[in-house]
MARTIKE-591977 format. One record per residue: residue number from 0; x, y, z of N, C-alpha, C in turn; residue in one letter. Coordinates in steps of 0.001 Angstrom, whole numbers, plus 500000, padded with zeros to 6 digits. Example, Ala and Ser with C-alpha at 12.3 -4.5 7.8 and 13.67 -1.06 7.14 Angstrom:
BEGIN
NODE     i    neast   nnorth      nup   caeast   canorth     caup    ceast   cnorth      cup   aa
NODE     0   513190   494310   507800   512300    495500   507800   513200   496700   507800    a
NODE     1   512850   497750   507080   513670    498940   507140   512900   500030   507870    s
END
This chain:
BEGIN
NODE     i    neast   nnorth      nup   caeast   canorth     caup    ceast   cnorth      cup   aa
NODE     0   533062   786286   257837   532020    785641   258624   530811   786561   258771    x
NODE     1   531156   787595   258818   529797    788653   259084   529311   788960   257464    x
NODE     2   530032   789202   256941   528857    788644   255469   528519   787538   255160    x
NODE     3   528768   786141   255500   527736    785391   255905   526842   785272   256762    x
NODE     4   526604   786303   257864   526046    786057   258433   524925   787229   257768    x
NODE     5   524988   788003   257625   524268    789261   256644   523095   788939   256367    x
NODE     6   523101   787604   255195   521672    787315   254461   521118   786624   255531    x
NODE     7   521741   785982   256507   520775    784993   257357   519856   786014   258460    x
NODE     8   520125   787457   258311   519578    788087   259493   518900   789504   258744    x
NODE     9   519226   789254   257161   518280    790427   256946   516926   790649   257347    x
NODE    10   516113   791699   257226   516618    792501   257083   517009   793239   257913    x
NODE    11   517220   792909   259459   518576    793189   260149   519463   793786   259915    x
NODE    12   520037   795447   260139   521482    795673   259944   522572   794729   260663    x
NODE    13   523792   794522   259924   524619    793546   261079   525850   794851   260591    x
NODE    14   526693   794979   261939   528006    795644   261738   529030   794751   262711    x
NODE    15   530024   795210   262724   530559    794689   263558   531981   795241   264115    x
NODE    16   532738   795318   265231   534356    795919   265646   535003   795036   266331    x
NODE    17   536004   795808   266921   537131    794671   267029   537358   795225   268563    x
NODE    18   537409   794798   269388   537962    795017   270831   539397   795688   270915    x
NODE    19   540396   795126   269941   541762    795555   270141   542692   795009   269220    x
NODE    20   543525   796520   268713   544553    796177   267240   543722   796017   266186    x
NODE    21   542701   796545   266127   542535    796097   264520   540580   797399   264508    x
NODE    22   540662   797841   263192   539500    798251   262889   538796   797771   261891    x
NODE    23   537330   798447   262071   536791    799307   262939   536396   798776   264403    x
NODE    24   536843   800023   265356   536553    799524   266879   535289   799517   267401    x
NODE    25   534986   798802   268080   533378    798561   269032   532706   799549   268491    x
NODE    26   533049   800775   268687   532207    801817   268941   532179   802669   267356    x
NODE    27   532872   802288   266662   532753    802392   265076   531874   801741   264861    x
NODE    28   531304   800498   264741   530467    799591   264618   529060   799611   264905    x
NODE    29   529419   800141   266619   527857    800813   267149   527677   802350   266693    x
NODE    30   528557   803162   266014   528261    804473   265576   527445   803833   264204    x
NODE    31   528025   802758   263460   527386    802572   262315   525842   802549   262404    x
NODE    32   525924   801785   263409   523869    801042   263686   523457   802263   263910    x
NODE    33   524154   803034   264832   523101    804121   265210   522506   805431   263417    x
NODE    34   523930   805368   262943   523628    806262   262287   522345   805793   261167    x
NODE    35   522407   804226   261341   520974    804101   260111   519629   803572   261042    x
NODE    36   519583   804811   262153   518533    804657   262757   518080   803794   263699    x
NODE    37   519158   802636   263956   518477    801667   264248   518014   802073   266778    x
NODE    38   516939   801757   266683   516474    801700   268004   517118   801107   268796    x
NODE    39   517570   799520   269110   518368    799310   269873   518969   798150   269072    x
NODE    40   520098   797705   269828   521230    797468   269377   521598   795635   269834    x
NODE    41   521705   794729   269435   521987    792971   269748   523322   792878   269489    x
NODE    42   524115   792608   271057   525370    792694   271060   526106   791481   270720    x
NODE    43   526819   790505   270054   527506    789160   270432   528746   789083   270137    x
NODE    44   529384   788546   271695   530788    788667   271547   531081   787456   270493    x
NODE    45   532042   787986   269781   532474    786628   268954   533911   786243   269819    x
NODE    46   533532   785714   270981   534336    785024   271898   533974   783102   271713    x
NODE    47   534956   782629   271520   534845    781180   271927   534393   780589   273180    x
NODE    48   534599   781341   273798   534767    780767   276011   534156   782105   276092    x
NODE    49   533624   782626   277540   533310    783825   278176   534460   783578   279438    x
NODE    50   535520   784465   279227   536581    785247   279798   536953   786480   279750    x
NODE    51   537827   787261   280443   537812    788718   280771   537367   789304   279477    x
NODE    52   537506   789082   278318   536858    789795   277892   535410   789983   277377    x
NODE    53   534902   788949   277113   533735    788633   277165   532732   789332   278419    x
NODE    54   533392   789172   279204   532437    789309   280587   533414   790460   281437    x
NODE    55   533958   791063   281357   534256    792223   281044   534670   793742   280302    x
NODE    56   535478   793641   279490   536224    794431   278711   535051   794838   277522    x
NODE    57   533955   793798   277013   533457    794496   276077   532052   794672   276509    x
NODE    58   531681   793837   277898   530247    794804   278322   530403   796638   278823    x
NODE    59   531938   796722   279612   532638    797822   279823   532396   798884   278874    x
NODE    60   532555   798323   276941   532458    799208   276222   531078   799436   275955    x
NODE    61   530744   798512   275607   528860    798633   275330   528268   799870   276404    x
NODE    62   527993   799490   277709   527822    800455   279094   528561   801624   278923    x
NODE    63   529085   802059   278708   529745    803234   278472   529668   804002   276975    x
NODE    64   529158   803627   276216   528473    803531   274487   526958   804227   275160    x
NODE    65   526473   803506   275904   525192    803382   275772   524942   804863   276726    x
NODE    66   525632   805065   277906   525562    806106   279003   525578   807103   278288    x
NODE    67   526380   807117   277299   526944    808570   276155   526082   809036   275124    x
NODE    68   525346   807874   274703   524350    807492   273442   522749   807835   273911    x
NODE    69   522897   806583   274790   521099    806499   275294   520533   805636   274303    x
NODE    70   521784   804905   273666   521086    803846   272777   521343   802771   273413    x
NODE    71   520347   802002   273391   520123    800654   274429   520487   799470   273953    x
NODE    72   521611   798880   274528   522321    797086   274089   521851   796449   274678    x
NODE    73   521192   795492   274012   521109    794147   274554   522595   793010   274179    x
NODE    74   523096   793026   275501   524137    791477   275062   524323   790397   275258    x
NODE    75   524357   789477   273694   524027    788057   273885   525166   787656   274546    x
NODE    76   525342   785960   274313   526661    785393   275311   527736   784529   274224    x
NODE    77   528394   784266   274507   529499    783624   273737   529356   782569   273104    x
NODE    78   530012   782297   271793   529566    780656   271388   529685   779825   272491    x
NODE    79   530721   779531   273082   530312    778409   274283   530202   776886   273532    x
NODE    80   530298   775744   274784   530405    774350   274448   529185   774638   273673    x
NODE    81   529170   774470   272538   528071    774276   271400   528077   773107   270681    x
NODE    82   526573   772179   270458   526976    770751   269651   527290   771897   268455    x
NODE    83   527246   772815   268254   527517    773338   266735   528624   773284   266011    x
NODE    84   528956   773874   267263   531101    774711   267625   531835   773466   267499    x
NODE    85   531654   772388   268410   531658    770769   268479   531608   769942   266983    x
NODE    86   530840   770325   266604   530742    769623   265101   531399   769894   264060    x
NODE    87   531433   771576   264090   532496    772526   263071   533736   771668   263459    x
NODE    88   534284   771802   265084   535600    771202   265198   535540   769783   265065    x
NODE    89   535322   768930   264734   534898    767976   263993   535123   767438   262968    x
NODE    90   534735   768786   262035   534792    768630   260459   536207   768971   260404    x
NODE    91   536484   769512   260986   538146    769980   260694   539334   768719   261114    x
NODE    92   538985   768075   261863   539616    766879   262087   539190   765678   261102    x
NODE    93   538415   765671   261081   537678    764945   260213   538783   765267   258401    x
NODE    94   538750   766663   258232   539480    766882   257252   541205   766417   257167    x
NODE    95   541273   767095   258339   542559    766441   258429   542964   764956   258335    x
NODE    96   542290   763939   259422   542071    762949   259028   542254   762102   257351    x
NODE    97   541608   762847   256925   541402    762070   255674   542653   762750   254435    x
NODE    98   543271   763940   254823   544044    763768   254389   545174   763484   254654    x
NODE    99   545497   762665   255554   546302    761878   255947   547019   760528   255168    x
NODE   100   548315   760499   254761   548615    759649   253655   548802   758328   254167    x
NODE   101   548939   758186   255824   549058    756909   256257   547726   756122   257158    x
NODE   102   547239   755219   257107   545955    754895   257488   546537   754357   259245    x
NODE   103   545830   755368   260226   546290    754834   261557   545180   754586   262214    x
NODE   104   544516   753524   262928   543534    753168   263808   543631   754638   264959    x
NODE   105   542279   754474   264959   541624    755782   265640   541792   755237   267234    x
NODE   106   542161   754136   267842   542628    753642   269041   543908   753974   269105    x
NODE   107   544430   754321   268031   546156    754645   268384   546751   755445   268293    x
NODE   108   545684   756778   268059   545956    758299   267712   545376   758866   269279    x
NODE   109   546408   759889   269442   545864    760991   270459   545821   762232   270111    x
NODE   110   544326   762884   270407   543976    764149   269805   544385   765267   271060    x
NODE   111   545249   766187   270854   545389    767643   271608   544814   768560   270722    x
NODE   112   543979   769072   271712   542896    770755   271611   543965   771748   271999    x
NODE   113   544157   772821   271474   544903    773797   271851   544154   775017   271784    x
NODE   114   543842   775365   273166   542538    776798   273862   543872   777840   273279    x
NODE   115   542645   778776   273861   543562    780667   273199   544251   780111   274987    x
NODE   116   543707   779817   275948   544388    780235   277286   543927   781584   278116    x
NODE   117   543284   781542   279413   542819    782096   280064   543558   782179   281465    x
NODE   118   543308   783542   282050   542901    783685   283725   542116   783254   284237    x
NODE   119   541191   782894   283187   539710    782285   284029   539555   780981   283646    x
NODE   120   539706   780259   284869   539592    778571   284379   538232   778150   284408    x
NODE   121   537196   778729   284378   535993    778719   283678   536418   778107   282589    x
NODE   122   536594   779284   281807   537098    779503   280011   537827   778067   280177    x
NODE   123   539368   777838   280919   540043    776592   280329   539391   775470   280462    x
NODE   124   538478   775418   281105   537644    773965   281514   536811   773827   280405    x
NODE   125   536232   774622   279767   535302    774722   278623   536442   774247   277508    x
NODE   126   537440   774788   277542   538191    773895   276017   538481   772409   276384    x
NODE   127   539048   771897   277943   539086    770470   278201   537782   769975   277883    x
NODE   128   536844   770475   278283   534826    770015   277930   535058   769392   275993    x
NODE   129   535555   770528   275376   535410    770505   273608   536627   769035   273153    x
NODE   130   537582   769221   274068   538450    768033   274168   537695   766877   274083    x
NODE   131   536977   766219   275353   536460    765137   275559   535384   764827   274548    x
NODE   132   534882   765934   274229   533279    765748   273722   533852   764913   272503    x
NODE   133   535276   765616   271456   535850    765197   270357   536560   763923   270507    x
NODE   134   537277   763307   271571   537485    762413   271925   536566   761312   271814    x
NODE   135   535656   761357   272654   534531    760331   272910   534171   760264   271245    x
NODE   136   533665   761297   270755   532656    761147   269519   533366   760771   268391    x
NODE   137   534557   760598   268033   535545    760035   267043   536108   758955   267344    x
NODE   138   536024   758691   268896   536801    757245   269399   538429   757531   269558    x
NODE   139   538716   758545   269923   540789    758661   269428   540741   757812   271083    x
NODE   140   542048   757545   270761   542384    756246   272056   542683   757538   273155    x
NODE   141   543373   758841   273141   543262    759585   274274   543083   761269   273709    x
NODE   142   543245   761744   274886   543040    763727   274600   543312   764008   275458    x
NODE   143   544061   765288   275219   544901    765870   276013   544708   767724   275647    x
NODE   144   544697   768432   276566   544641    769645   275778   545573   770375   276996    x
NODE   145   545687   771712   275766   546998    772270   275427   546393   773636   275263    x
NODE   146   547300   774341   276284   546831    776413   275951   548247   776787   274910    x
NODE   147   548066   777774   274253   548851    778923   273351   549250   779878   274549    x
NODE   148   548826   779967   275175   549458    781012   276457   548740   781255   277877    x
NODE   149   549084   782319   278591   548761    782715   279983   548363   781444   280867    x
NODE   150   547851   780536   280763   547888    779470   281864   548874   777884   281354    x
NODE   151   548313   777154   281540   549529    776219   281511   548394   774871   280947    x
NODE   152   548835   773552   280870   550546    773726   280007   550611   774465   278347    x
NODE   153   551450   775029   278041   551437    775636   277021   551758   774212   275899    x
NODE   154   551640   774595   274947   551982    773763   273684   553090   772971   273589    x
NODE   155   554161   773489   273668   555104    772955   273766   555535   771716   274494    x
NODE   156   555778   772226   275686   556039    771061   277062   554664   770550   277246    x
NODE   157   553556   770549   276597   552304    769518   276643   552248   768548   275749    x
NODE   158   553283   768903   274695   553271    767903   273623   554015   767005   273601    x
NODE   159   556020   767678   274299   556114    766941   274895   556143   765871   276216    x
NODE   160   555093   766319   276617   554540    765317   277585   553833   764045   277323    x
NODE   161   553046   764759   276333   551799    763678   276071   552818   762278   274778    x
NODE   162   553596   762960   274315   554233    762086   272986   555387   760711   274004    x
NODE   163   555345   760711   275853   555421    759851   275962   554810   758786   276244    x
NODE   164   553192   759046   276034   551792    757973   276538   552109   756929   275289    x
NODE   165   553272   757105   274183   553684    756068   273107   551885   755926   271874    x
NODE   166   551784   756846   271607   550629    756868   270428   551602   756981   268997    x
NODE   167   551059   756501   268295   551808    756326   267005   551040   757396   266037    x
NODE   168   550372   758566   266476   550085    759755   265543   549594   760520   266702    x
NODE   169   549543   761647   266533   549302    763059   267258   548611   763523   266248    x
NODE   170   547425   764658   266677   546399    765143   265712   546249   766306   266616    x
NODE   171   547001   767588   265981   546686    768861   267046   545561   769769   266948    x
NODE   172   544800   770057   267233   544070    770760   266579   543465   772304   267402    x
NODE   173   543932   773312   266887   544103    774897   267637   542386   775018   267382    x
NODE   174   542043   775486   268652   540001    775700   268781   540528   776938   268532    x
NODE   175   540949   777472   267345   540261    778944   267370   539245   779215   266006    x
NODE   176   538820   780799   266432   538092    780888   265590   538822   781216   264079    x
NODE   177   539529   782214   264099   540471    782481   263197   541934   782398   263114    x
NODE   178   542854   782399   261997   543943    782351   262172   544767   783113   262667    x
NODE   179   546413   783867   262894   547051    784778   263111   548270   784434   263928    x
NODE   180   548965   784748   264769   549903    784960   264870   550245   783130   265936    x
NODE   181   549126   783628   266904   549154    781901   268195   548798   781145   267126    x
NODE   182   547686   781137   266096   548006    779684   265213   549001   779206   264813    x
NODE   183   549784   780285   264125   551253    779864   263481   552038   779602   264575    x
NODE   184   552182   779973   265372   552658    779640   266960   552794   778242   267202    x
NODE   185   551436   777897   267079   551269    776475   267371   551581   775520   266511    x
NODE   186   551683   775583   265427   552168    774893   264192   553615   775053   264590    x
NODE   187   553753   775998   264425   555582    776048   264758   556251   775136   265951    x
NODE   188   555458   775187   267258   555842    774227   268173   555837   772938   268239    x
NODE   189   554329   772599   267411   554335    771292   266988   555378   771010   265797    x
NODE   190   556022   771779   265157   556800    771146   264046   558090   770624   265309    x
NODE   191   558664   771621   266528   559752    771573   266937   559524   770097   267614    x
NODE   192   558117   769577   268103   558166    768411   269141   557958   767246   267808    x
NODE   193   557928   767496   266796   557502    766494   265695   558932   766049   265054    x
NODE   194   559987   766978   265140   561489    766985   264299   562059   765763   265787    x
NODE   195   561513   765974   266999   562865    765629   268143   561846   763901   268161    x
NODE   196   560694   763564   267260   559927    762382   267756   559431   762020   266019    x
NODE   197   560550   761539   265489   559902    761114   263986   559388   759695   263846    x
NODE   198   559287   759148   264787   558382    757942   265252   557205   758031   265427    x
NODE   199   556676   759250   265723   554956    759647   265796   554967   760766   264540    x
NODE   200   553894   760117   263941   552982    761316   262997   552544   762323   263534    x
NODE   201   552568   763268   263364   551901    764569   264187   551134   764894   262707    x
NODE   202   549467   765252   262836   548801    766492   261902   548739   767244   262433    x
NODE   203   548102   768676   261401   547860    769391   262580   546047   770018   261416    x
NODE   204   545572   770126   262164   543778    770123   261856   543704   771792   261478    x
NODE   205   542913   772493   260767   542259    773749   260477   541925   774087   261847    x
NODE   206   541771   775386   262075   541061    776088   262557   539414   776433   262638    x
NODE   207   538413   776649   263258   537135    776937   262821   536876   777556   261956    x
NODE   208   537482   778636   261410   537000    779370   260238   535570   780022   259947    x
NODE   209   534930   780067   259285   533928    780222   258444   533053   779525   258411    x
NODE   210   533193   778424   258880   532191    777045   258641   530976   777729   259107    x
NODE   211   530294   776699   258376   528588    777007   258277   528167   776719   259929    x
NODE   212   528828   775708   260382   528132    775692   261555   528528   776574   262761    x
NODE   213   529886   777518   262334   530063    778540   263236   528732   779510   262433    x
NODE   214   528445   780001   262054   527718    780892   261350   526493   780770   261929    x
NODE   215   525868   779242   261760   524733    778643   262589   524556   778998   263449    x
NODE   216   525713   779170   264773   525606    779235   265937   525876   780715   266485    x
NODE   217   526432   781803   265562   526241    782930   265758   524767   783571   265235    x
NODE   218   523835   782789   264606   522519    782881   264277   521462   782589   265352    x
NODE   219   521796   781411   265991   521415    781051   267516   521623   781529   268428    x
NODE   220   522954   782454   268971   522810    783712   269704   522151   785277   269767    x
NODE   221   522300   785133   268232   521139    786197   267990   519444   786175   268649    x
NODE   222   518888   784972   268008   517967    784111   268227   517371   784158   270124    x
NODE   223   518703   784287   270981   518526    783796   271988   518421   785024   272474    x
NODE   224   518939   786061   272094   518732    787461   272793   517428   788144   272280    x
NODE   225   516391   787881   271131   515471    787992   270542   514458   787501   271387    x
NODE   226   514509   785880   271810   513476    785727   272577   513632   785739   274279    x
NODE   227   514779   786291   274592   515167    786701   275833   515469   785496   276504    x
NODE   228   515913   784842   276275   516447    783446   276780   518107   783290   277427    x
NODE   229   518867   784569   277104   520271    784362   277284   520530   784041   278563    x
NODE   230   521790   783194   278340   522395    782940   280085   523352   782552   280119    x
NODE   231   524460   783372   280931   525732    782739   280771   525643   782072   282115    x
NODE   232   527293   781230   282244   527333    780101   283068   527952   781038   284562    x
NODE   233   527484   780969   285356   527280    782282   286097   528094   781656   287622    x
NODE   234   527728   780128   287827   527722    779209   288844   529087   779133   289265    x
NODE   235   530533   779242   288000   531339    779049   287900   533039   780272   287397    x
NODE   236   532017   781520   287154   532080    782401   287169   533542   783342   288235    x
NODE   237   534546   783434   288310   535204    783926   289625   534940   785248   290016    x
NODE   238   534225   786255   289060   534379    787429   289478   532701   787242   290601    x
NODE   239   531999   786310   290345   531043    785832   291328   530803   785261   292376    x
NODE   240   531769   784312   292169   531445    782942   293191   533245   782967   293329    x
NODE   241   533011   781614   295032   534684    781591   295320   534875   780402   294358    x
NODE   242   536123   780784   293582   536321    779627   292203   537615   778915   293564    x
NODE   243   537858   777915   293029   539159    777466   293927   540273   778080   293593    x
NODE   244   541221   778554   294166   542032    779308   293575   542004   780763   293255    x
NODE   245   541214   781056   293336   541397    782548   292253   540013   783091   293329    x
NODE   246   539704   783641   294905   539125    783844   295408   539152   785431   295213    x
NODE   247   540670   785903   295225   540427    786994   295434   540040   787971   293973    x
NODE   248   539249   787222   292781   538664    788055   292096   536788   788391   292287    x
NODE   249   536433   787759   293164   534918    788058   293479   534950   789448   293715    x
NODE   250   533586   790176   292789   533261    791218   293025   534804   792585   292413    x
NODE   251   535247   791796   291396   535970    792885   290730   534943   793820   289667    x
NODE   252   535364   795003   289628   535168    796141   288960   534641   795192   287407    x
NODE   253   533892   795868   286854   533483    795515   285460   534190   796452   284460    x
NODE   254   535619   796143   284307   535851    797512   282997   536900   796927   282325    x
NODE   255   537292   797889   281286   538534    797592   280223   539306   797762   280892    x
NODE   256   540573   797175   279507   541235    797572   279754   542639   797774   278530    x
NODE   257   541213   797544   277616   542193    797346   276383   541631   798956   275412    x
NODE   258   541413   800082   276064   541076    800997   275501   542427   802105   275007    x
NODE   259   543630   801616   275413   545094    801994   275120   545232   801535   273963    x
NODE   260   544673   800600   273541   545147    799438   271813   544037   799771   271445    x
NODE   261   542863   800238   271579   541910    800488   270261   541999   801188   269270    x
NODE   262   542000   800005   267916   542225    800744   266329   543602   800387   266155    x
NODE   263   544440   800066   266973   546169    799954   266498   546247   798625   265587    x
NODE   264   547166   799077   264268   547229    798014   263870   548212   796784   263671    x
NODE   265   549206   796813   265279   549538    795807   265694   549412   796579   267256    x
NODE   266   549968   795236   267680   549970    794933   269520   551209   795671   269728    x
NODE   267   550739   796279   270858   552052    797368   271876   552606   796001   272583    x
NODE   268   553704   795620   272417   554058    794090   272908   554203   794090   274492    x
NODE   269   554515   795774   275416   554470    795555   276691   552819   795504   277162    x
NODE   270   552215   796501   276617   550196    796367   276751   549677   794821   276847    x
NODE   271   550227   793977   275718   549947    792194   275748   550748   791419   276400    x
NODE   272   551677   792034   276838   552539    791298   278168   551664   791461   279113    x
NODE   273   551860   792526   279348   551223    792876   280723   549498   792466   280942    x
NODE   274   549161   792712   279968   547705    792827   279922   547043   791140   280178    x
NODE   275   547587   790207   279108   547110    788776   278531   548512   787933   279022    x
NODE   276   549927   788358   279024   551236    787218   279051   550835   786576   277795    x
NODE   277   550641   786699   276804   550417    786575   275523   551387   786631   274450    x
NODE   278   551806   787803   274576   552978    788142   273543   553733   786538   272706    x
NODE   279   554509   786385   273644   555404    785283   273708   554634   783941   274164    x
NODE   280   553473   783467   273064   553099    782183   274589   554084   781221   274571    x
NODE   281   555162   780797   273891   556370    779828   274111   557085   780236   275074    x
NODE   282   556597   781197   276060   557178    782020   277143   558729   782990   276904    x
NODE   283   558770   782719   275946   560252    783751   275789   559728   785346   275296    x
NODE   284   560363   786216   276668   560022    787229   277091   560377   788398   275656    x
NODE   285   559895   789615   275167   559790    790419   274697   560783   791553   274995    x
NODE   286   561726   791894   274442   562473    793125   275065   561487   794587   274273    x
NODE   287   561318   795749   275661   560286    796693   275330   561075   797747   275276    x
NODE   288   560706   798386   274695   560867    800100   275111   560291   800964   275901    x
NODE   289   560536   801424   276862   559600    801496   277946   559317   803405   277634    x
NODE   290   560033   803703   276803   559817    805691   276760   558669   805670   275858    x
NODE   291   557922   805206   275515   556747    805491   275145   555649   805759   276505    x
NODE   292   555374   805241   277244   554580    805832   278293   555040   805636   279395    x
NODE   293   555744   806611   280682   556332    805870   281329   555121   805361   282504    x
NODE   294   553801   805922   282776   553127    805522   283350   552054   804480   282978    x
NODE   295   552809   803500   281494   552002    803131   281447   551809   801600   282264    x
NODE   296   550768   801468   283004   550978    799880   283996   549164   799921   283961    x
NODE   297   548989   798317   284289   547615    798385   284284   547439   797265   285570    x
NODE   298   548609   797264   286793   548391    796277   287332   547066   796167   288494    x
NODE   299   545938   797475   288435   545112    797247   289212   544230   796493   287913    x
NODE   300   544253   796023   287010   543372    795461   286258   543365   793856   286517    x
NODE   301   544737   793503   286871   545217    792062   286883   545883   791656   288272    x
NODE   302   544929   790923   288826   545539    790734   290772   546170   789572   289585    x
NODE   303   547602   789305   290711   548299    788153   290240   547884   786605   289901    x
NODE   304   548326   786159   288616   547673    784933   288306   548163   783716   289530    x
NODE   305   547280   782844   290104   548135    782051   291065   548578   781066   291072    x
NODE   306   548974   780987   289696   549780    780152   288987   551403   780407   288133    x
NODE   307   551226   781581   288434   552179    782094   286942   553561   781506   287526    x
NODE   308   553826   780727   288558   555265    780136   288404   554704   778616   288152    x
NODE   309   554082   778155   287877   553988    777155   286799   554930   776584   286174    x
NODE   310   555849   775524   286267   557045    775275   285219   556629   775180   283817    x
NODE   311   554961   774321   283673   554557    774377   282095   554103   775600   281589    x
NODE   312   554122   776511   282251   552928    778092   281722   554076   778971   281307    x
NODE   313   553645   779706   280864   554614    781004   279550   555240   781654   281094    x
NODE   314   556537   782121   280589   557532    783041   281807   557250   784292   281424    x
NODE   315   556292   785096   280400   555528    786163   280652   554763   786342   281427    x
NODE   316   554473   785784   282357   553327    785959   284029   554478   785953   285195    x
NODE   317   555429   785746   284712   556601    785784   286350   557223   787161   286155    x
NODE   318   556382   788301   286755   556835    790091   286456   557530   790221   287825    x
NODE   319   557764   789634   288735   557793    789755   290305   559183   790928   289630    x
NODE   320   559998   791044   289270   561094    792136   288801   560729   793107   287939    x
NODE   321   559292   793148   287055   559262    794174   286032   559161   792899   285003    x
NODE   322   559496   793648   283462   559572    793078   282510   561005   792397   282049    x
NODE   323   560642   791247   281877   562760    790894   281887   562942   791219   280516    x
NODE   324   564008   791658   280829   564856    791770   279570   565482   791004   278702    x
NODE   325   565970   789821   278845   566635    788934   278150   566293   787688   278414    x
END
């Protein structure tokens, strides 16, 4: 994606890092710009939603880059409900759709969105938003959406929920940007609710990928920090405002917390327990090894989710004992 995006912004240097598990990290990326001179620096998270990390964890790194440097970031804001993002996911249903070997009226199909899943129901409200928008604009008779982890309902027990509203095809389709481990995740769950219901068609749709109109719209954030126009959704925000529920994050600290995993090239599975309840989003818990750090805990990073006993949400957020074992 960033060499497509290359020619659209020459002659612009573009670099780019990875927040966590994977290189080159943030600050590889911003060592690059600096070293070919460049004056200051146009940050964009390639986040779908603006959640902890977006709006924390990687302004954290930038600010702390910059204190050390004295090289100055500007940072744009997240793709976000975009008609762009909207249209890309679109085409991907749209694809799916058509390759579909049985012809089913678009009144008798129900489409599930499946978000990455957040602490911040900001972020989850923005994937129900991408839900409806796809709903309405294709005509599917309903929509329903569905997280991969940390909040609820997860994939699984959402699918089977929704497969008793009696629709004669299911069309799943994972909003992410790229593939990896929660895509296959989700395919996998949908195969398990598709084997116990061979009376409904289940597809399951691409991912965003590459598409031109993600590309577009990482061209338009650029764009927006150029003519100083950026703005995230601020109104709705919890570390700002009292969100319902989740009061007691107003006025939390702005920092990482994923600077333990930078450059690794997989996940410390207790760091993404603890950190995201991620690991496992089908909720079946991770057995750890705990002699690698024994101090390692990050629970002033994460006040308790106030949800995590949830019957539909992953049983990686119920720590009230530690990490379970079995």
């Amino acid at each position: 994606m960033v060499d497509a995006l290359r020619p659209r912004l020459a002659p612009m240097p573009v670099e780019h890092g990875y927040l966590e598990f994977a290189r080159p990290i943030l600050r590889d990326g911003l060592e690059a710009l600096r070293q070919k001179g460049v004056t200051k620096v146009l940050a964009i998270p390639a986040m779908l939603f603006a959640a902890g990390h977006a709006k924390n964890d990687i302004p954290s790194v930038l600010n702390t880059y910059t204190a050390e440097t004295g090289l100055p970031i500007d940072y744009g804001r997240e793709l976000g409900v975009d008609r762009l993002m909207v249209s890309a996911a679109g085409a991907r249903v749209q694809e799916c759709l058509s390759a579909a070997e049985h012809d089913v009226p678009l009144a008798e199909t129900l489409l599930v969105v499946v978000g990455r899943g957040s602490s911040d129901p900001d972020a989850n409200s923005n994937v129900a938003k991408v839900t409806r928008l796809l709903v309405e604009g294709f005509g599917f008779g309903w929509g329903e959406t569905v997280y991969s982890g940390v909040t609820f309902p997860l994939v699984e027990p959402g699918l089977r929920h929704a497969v008793k509203l009696g629709f004669r095809r299911v069309v799943v389709v994972p909003y992410f940007l790229f593939s990896g481990v929660l895509v296959s995740r989700i395919r996998q769950h949908t195969d398990l609710v598709a084997a116990d219901h061979p009376e409904v068609e289940f597809l399951s749709a691409g991912y965003l990928g590459d598409h031109t109109l993600v590309v577009d719209t990482f061209k338009e954030r650029v764009d927006e920090v150029l003519r100083g126009d950026t703005a995230m959704n601020c109104s709705l925000c919890k570390y700002r405002a009292q969100v319902l529920g989740f009061e007691q994050d107003v006025g939390r600290a702005q920092e990482s917390h994923h600077h333990h995993v930078e450059g690794l090239a997989e996940s410390c599975t207790l760091c993404e327990l603890e950190c995201t309840g991620a690991c496992q989003p089908d909720g079946i818990p991770i057995a750890h090894d705990h002699s690698h750090d024994s101090d390692h805990s990050h629970e002033h990073h994460h006040p308790p989710y106030p949800h995590a006993d949830h019957p539909l949400g992953p049983t990686t957020l119920k720590r009230n004992n530690g990490i379970p074992k079995d």
